[in-house]
TORPADREN-638191 format. One record per residue: residue in three letters; x, y, z of N, C-alpha, C in turn. Coordinates in Angstrom, 1 decimal. Each point is the difference from the previous one (the first is absolute). Layout:
N
<r rest="ALA" n_u="X" n_v="Y" n_w="Z" ca_u="X" ca_v="Y" ca_w="Z" c_u="X" c_v="Y" c_w="Z"/>
...
END
This chain:
138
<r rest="UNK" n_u="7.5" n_v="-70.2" n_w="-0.3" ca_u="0.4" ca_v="-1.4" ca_w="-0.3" c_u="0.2" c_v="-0.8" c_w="1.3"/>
<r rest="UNK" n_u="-0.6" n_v="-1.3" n_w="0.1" ca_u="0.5" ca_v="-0.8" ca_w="1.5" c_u="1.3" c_v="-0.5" c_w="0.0"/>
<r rest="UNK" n_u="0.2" n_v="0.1" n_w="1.3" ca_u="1.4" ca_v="-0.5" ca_w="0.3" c_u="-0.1" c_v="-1.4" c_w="-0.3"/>
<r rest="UNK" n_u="1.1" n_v="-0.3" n_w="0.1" ca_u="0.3" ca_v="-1.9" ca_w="-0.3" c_u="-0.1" c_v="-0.3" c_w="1.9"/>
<r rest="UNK" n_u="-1.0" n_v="-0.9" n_w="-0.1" ca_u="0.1" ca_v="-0.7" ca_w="1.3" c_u="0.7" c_v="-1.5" c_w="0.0"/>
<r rest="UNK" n_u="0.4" n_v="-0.7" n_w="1.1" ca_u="-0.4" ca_v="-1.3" ca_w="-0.1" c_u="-0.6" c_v="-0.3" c_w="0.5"/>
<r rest="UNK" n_u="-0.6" n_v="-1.7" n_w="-0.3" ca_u="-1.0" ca_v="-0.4" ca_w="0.3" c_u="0.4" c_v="-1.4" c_w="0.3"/>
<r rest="UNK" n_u="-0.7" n_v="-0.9" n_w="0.8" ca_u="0.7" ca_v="-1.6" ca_w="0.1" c_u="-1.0" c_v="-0.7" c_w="-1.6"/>
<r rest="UNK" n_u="0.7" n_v="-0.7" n_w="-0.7" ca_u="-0.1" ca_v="-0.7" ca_w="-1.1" c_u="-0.5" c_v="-1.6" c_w="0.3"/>
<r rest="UNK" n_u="-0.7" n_v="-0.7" n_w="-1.3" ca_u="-0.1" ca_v="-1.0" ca_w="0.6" c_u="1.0" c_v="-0.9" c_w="0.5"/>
<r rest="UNK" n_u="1.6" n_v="0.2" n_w="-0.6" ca_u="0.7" ca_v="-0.4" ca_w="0.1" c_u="0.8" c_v="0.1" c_w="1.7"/>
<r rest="UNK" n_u="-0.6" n_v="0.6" n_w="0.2" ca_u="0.6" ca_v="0.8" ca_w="1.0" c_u="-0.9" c_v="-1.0" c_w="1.4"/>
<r rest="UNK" n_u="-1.3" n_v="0.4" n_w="-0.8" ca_u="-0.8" ca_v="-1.0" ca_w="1.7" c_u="0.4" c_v="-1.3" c_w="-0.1"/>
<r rest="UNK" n_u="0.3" n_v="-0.7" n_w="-1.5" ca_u="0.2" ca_v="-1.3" ca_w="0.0" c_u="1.3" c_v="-0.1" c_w="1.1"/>
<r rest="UNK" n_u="1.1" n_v="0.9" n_w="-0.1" ca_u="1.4" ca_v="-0.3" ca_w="0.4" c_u="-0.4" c_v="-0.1" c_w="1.6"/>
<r rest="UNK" n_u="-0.7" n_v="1.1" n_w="0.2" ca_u="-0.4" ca_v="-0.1" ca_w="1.6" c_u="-0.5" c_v="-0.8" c_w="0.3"/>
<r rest="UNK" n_u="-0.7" n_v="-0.6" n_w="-0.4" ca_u="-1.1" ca_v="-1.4" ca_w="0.9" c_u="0.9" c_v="-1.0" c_w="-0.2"/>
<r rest="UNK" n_u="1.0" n_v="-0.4" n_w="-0.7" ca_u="0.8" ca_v="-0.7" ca_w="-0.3" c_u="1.2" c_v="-0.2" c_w="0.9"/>
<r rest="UNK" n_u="0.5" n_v="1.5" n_w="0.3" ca_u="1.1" ca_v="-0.3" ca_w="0.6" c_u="-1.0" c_v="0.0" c_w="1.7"/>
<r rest="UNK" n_u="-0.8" n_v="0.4" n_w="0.0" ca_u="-0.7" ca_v="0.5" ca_w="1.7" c_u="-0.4" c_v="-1.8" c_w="0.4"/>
<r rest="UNK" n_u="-0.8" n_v="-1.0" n_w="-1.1" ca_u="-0.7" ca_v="-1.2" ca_w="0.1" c_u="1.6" c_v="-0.6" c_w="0.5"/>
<r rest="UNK" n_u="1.1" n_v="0.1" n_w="-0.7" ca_u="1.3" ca_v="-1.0" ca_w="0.4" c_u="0.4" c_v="0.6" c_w="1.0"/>
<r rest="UNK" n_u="-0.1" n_v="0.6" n_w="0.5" ca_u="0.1" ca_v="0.3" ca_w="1.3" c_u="-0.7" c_v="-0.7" c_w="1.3"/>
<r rest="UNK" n_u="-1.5" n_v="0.6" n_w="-0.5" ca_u="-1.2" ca_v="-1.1" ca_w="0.8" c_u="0.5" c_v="-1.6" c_w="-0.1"/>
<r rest="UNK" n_u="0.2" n_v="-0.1" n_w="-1.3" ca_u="0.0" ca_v="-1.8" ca_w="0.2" c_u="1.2" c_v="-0.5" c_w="0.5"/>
<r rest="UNK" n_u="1.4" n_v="0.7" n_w="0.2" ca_u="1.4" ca_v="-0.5" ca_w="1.1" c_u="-0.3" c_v="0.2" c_w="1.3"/>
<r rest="UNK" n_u="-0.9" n_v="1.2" n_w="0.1" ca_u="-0.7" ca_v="-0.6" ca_w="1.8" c_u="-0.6" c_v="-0.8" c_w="0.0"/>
<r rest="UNK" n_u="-1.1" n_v="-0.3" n_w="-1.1" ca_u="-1.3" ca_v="-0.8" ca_w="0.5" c_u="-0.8" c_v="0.5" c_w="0.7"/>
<r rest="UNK" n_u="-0.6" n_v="1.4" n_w="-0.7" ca_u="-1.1" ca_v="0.7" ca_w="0.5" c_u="-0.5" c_v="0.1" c_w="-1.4"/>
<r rest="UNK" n_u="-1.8" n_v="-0.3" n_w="0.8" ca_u="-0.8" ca_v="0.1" ca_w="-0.8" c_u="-0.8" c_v="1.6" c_w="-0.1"/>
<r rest="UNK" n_u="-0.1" n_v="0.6" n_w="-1.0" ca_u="-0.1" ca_v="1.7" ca_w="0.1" c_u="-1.1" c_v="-0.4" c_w="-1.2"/>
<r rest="UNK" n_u="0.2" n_v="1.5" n_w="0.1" ca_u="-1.0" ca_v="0.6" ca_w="-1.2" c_u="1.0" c_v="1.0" c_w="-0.6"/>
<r rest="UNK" n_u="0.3" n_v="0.5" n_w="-1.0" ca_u="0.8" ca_v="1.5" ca_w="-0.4" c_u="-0.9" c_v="0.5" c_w="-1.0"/>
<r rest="UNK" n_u="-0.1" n_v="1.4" n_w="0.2" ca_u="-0.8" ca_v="0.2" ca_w="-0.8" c_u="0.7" c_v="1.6" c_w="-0.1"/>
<r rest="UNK" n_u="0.4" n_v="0.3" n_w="-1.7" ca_u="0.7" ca_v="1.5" ca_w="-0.9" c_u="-1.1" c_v="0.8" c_w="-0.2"/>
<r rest="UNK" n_u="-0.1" n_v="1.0" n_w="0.4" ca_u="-1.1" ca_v="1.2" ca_w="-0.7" c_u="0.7" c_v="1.0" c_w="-0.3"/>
<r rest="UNK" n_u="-0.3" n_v="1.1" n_w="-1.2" ca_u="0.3" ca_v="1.3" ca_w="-0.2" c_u="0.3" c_v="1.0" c_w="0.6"/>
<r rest="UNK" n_u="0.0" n_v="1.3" n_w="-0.2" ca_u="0.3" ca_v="0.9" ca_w="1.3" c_u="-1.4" c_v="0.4" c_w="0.9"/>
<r rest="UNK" n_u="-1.0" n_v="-0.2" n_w="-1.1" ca_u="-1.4" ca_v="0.2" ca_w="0.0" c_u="-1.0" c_v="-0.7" c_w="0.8"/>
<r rest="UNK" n_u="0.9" n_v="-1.4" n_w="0.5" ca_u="-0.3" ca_v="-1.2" ca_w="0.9" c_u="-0.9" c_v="-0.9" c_w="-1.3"/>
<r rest="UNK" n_u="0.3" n_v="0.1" n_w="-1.5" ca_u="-0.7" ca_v="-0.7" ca_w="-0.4" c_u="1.0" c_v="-1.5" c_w="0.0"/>
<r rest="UNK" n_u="-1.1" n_v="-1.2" n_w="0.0" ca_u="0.9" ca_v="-1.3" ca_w="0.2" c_u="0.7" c_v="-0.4" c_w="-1.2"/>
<r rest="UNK" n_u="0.6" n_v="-0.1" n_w="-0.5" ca_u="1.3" ca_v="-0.5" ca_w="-1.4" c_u="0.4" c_v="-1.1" c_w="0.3"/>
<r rest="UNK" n_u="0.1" n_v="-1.0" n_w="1.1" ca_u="0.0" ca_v="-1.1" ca_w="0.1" c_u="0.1" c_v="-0.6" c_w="1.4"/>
<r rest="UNK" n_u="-0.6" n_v="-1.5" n_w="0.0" ca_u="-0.2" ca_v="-0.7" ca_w="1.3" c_u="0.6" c_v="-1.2" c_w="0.1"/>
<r rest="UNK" n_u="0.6" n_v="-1.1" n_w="1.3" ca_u="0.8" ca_v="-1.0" ca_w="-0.2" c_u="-0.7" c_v="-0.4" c_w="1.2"/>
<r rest="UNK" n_u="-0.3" n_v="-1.5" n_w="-0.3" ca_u="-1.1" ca_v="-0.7" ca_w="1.5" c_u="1.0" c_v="-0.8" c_w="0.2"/>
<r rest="UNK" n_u="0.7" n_v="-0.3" n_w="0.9" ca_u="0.9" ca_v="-1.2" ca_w="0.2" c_u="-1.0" c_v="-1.3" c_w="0.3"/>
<r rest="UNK" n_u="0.2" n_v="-1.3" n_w="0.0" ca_u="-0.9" ca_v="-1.3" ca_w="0.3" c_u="0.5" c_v="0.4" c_w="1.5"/>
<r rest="UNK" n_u="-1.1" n_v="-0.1" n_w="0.4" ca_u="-0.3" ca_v="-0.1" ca_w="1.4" c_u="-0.1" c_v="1.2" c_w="0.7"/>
<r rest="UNK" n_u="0.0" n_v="1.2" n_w="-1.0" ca_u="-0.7" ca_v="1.1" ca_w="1.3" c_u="-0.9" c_v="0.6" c_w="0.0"/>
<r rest="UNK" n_u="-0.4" n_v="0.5" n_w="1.0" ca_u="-2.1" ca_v="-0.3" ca_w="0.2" c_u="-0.4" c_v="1.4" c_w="-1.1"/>
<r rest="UNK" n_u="-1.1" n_v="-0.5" n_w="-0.1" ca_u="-0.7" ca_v="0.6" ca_w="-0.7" c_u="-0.1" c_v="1.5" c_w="0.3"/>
<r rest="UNK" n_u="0.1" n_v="0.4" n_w="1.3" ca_u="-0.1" ca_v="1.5" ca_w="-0.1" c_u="1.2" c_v="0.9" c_w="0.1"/>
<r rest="UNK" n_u="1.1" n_v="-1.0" n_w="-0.5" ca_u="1.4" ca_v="0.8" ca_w="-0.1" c_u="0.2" c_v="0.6" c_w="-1.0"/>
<r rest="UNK" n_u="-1.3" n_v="-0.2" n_w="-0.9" ca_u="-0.3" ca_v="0.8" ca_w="-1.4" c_u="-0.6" c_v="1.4" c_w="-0.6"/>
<r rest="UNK" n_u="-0.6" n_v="-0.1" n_w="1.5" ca_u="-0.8" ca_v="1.5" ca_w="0.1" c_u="1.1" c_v="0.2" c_w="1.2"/>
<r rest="UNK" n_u="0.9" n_v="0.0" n_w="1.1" ca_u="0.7" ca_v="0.5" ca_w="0.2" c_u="1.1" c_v="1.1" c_w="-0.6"/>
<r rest="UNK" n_u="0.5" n_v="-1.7" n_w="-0.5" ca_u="1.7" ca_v="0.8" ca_w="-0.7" c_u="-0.3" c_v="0.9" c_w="-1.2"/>
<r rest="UNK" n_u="-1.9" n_v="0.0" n_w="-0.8" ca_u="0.0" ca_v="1.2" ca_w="-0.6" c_u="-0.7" c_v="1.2" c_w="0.5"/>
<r rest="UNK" n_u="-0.3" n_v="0.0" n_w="1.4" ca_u="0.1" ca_v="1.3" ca_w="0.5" c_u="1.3" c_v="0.8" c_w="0.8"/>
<r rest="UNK" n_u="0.7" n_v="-1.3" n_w="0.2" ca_u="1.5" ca_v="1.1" ca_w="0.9" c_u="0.5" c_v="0.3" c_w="-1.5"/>
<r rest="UNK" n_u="0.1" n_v="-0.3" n_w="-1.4" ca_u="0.6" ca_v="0.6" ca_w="-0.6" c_u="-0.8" c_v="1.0" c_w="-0.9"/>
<r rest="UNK" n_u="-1.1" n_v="0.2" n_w="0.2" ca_u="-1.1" ca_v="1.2" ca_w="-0.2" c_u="0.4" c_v="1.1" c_w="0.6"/>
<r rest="UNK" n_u="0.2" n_v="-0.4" n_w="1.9" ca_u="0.3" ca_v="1.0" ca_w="0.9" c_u="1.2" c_v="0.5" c_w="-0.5"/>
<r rest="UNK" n_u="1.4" n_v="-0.7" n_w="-0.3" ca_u="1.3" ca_v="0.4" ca_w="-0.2" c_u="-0.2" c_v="1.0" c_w="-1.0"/>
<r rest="UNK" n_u="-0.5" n_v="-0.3" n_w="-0.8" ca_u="0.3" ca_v="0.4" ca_w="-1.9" c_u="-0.8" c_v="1.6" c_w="0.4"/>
<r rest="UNK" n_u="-1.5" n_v="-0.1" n_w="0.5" ca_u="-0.3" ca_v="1.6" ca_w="0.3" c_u="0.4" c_v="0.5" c_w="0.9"/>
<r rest="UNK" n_u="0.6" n_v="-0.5" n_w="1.1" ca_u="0.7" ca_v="0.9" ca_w="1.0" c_u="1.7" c_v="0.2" c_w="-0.2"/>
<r rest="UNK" n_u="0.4" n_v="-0.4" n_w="-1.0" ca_u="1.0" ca_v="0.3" ca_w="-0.7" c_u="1.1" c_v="-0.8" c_w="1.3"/>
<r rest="UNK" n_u="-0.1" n_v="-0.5" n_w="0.7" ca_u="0.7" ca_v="-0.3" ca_w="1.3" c_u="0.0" c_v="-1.6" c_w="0.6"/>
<r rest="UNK" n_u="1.0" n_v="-1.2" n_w="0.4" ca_u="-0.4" ca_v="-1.4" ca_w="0.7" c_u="-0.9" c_v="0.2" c_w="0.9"/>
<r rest="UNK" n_u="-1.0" n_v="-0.7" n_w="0.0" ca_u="-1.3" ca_v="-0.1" ca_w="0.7" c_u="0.4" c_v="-0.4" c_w="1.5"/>
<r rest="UNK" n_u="1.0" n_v="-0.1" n_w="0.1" ca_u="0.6" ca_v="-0.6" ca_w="1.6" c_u="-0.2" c_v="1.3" c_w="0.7"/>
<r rest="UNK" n_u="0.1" n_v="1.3" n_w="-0.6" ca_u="0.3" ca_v="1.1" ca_w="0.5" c_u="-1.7" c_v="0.4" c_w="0.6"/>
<r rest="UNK" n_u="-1.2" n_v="-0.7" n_w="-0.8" ca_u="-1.2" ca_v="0.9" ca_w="0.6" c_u="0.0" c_v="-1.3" c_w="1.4"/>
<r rest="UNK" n_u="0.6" n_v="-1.2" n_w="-0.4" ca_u="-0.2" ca_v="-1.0" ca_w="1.1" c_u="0.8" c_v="0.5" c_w="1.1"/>
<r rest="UNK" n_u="1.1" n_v="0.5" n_w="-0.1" ca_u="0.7" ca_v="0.6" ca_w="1.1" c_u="-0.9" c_v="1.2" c_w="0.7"/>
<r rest="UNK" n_u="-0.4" n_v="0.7" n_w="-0.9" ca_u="-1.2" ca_v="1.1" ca_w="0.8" c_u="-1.3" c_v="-0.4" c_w="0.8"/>
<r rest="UNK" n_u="-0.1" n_v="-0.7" n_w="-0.1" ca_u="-1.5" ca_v="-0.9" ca_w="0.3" c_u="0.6" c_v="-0.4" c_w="1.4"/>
<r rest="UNK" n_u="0.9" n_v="-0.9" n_w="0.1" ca_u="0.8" ca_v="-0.6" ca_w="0.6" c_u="1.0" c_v="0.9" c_w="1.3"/>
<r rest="UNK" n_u="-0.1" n_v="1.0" n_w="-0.1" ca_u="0.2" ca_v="0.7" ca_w="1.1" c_u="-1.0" c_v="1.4" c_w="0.2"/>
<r rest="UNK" n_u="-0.7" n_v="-1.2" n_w="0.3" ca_u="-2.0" ca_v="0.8" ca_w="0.4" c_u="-1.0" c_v="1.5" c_w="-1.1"/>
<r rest="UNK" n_u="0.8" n_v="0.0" n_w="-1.2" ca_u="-0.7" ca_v="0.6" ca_w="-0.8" c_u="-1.3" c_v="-0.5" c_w="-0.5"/>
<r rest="UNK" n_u="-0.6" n_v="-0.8" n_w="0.8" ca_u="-1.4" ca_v="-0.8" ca_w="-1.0" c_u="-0.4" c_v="0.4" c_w="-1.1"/>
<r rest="UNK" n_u="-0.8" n_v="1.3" n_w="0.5" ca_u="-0.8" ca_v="1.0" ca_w="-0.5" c_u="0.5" c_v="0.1" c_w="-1.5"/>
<r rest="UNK" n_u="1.5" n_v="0.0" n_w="-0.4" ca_u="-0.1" ca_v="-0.4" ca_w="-1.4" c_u="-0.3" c_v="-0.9" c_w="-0.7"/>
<r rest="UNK" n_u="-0.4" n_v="-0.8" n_w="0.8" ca_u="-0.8" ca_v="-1.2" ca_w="-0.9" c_u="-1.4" c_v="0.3" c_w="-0.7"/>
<r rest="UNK" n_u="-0.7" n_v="1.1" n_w="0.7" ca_u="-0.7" ca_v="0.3" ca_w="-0.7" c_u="-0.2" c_v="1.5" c_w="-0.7"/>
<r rest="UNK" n_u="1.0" n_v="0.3" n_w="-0.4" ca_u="0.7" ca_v="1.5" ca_w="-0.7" c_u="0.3" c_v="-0.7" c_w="-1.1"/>
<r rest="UNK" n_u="-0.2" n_v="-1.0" n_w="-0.6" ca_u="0.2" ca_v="-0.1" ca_w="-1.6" c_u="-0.5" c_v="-1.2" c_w="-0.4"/>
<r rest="UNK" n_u="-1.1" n_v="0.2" n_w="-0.1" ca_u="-1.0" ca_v="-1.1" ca_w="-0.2" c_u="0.6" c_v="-0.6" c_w="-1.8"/>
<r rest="UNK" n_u="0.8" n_v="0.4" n_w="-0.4" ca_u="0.4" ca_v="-1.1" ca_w="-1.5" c_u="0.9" c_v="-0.9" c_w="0.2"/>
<r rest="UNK" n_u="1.1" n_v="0.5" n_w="1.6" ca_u="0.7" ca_v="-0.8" ca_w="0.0" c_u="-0.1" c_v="-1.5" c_w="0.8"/>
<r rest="UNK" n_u="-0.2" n_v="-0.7" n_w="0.3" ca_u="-0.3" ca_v="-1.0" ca_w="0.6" c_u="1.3" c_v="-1.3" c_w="0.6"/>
<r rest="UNK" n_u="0.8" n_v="0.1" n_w="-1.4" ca_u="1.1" ca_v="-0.4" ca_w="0.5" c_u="1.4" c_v="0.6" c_w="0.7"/>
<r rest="UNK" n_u="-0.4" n_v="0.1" n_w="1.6" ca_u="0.9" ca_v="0.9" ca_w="0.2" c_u="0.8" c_v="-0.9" c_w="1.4"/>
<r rest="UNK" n_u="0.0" n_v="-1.3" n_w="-0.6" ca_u="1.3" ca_v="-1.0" ca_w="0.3" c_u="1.4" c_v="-0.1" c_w="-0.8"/>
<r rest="UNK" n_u="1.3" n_v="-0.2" n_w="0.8" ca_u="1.1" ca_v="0.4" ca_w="-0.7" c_u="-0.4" c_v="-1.8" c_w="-1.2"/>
<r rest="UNK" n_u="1.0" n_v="0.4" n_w="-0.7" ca_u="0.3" ca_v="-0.8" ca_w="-0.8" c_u="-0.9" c_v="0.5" c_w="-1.5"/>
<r rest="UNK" n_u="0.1" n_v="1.6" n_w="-0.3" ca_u="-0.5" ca_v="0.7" ca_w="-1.0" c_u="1.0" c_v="1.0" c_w="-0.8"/>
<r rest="UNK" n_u="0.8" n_v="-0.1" n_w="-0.7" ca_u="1.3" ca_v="0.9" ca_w="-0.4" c_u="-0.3" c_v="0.5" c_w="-1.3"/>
<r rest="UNK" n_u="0.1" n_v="1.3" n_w="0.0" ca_u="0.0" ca_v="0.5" ca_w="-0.9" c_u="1.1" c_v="0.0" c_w="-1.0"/>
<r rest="UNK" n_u="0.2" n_v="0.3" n_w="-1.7" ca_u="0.9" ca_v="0.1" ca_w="-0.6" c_u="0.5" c_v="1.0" c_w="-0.4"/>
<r rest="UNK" n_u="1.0" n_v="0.5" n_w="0.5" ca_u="0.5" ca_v="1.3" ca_w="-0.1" c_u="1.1" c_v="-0.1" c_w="-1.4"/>
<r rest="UNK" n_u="-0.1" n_v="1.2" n_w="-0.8" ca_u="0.8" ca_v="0.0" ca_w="-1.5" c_u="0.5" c_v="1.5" c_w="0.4"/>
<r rest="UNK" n_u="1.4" n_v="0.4" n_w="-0.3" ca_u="0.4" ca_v="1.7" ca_w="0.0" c_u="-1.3" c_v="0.5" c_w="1.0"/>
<r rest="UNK" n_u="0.1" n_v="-0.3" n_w="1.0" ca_u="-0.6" ca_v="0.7" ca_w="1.0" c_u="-2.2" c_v="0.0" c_w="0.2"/>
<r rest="UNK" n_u="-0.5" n_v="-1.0" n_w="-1.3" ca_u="-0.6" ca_v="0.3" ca_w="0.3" c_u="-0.7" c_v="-1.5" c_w="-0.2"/>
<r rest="UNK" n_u="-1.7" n_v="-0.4" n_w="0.6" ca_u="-0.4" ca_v="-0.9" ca_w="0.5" c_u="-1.0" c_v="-0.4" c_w="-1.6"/>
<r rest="UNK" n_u="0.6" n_v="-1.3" n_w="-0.7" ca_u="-0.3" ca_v="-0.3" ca_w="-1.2" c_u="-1.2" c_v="-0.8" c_w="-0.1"/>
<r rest="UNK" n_u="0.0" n_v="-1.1" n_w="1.8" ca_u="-0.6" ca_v="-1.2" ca_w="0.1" c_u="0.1" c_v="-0.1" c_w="1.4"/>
<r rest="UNK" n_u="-0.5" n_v="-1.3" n_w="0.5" ca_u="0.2" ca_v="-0.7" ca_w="0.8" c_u="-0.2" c_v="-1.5" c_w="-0.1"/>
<r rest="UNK" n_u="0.7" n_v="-0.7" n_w="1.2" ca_u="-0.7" ca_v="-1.0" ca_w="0.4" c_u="0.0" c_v="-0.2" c_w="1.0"/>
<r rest="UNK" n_u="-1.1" n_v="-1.5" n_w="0.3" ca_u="-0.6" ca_v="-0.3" ca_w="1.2" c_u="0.2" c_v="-1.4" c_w="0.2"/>
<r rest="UNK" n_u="-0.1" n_v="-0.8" n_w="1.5" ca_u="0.3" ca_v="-0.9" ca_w="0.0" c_u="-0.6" c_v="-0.5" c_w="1.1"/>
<r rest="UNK" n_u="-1.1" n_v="-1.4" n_w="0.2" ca_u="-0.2" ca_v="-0.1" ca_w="0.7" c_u="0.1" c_v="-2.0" c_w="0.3"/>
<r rest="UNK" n_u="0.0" n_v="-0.3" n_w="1.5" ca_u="-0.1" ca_v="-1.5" ca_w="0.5" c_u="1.0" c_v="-0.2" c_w="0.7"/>
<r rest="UNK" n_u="1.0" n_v="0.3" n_w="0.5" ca_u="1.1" ca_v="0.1" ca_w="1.1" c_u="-0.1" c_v="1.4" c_w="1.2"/>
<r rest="UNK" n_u="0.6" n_v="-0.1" n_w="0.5" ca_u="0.4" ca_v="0.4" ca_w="1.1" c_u="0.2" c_v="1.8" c_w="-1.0"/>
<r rest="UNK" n_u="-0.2" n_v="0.9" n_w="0.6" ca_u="0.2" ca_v="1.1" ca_w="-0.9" c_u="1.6" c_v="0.8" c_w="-0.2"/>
<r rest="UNK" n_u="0.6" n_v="-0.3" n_w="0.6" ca_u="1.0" ca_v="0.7" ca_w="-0.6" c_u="0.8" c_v="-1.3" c_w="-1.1"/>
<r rest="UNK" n_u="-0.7" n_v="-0.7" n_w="0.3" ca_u="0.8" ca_v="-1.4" ca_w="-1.3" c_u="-0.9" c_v="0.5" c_w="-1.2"/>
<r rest="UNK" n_u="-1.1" n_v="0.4" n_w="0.1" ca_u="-1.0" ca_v="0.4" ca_w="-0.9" c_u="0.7" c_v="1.1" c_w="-0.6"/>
<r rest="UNK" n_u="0.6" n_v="0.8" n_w="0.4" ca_u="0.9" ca_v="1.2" ca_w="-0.4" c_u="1.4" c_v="-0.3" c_w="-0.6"/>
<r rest="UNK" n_u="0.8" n_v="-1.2" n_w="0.8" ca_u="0.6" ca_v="-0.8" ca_w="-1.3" c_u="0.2" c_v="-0.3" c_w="-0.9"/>
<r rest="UNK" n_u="-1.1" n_v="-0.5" n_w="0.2" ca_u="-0.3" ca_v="-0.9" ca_w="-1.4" c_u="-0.4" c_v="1.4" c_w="-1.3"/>
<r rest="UNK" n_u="-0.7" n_v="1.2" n_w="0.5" ca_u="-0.5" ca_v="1.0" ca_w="-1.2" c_u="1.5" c_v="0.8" c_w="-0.2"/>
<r rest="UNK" n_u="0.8" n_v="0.0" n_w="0.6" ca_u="1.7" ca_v="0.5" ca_w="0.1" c_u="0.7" c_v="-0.4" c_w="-0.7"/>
<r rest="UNK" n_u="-0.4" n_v="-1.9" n_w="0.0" ca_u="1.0" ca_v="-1.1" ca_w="-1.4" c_u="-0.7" c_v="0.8" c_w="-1.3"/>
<r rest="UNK" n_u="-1.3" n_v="0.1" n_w="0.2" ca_u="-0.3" ca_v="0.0" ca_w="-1.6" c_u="0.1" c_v="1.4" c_w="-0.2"/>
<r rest="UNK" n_u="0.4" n_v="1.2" n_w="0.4" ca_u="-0.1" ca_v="1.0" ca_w="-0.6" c_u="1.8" c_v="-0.2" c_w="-0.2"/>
<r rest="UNK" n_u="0.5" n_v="-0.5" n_w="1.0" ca_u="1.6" ca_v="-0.2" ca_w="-0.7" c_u="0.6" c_v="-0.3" c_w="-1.4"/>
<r rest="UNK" n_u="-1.1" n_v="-0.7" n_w="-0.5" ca_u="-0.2" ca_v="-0.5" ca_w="-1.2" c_u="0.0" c_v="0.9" c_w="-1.3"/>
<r rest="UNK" n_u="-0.4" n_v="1.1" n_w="0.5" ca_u="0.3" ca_v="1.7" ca_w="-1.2" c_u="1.2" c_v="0.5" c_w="-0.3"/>
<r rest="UNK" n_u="0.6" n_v="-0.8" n_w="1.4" ca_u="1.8" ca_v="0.9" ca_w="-0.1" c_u="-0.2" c_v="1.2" c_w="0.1"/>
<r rest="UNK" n_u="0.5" n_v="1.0" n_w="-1.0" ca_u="0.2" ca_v="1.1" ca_w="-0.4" c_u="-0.8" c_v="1.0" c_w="-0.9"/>
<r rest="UNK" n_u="-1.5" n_v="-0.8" n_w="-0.4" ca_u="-0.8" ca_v="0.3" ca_w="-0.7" c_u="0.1" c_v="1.8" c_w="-0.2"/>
END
């Protein structure tokens, strides 16, 4: 018999894009946010007016990267970033491996993520931090 997992609901992505977007809009950054499954499938996207067009294929690959590496994407950017290159090309699925990619962690284990892109990146990581705050205690 399977165990009972959870899973993020739609209710759930709605809360996050919701609470993550009011966040973006009291700075006044224009982002992209984008929720995927644990599986990096996308469950939902948020274009703010005025952020460019490729903050869309960004912020849904740092939260691709997060959700299958079970881990915030800041951490492969920290690797990269003190002369590991060579992992940039050790895992050709992941692509977003700029911070501002957080995964959703439930009882220990990685349910989802999200991704965030069009600011400065650790605001990018912010802003995906408001909206998972938005679960509470899920």
């Amino acid at each position: 018999m399977p165990a009972n997992r959870t899973y993020l609901t739609q209710a759930d992505v709605s809360a996050i894009l919701q609470s993550a977007e009011a966040f973006a809009r009291e700075n006044i950054w224009a982002v992209t946010i984008c929720v995927v499954d644990d599986g990096g499938h996308l469950l939902g996207m948020l274009r703010r007016d005025g952020a460019a067009p490729v903050t869309a294929y960004i912020a849904q690959e740092k939260a691709r990267a997060a959700a299958l590496g079970r881990r915030e994407t800041k951490i492969y950017e920290d690797i990269i970033n003190q002369g590991r290159t060579a992992f940039l090309g050790a895992t050709p699925v992941l692509h977003g491996v700029l911070e501002g990619g957080v995964n959703i962690v439930v009882d220990g284990h990685t349910i989802g993520a999200i991704g965030v892109s069009g600011v400065k990146s650790e605001n990018d990581a912010q802003i995906a931090k408001a909206g998972i705050a938005s679960l509470g205690t899920k």
